[in-house]
N, C-alpha and C positions, 0 to 999 in steps of 0.2 A: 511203828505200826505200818505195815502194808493197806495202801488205799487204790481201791480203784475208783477213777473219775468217767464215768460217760456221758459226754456230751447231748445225748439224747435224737435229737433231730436231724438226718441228711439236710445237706444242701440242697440237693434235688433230688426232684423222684416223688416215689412212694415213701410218704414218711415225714415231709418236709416240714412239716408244722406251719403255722399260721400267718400270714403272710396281709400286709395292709398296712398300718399307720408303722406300724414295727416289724422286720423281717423276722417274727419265731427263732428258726433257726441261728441264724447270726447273733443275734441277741442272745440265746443258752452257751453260745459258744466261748462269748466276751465271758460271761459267767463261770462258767466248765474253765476255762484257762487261768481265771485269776483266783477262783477254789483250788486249783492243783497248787496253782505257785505258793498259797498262801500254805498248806499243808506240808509241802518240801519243805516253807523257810520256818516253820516251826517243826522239822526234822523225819518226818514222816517219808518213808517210802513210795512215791506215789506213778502208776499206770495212768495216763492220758489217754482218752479212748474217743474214737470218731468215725461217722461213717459219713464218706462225701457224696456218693448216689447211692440211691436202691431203685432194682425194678419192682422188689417186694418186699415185706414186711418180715420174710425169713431169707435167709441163705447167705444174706451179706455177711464179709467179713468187716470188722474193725480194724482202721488202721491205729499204729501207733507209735 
C-alpha cells in the first residue's frame, strides 16, 4: 500500500503550531517519523512529507 505521512506543522513561520511546555511542531514530527518507519517495517510504501518554514498558509512546497 502507498502511504503518504505529513508531518503537519512548519518549524517556523505561519503554521507553526503551539509552542510552550511542548514545542507543537517538533513533537508531530518525532510522531510523523516513527509512524512512517513503523508503516515501511510492516512493508508499506510510504512518502514522508514536511515543511520547514512558511510565510503563508498556501503556496509552500513540501519537502521530501
Amino acid at each position: 500500500m502507498k502511504i503518504a505521512v505529513a508531518a503537519g506543522h512548519t518549524l517556523s513561520g505561519t503554521g507553526s503550531g503551539a509552542v510552550g511546555f511542548l514545542n507543537e511542531s517538533k513533537e508531530v514530527r518525532k510522531i510523523a517519523v516513527k509512524t512512517a518507519d513503523l508503516l515501511k517495517s510492516a512493508g508499506h510504501e510510504v512518502l514522508y512529507l514536511q515543511i520547514d518554514k512558511a510565510d503563508s498558509y498556501k503556496g509552500e512546497n513540501y519537502k521530501n
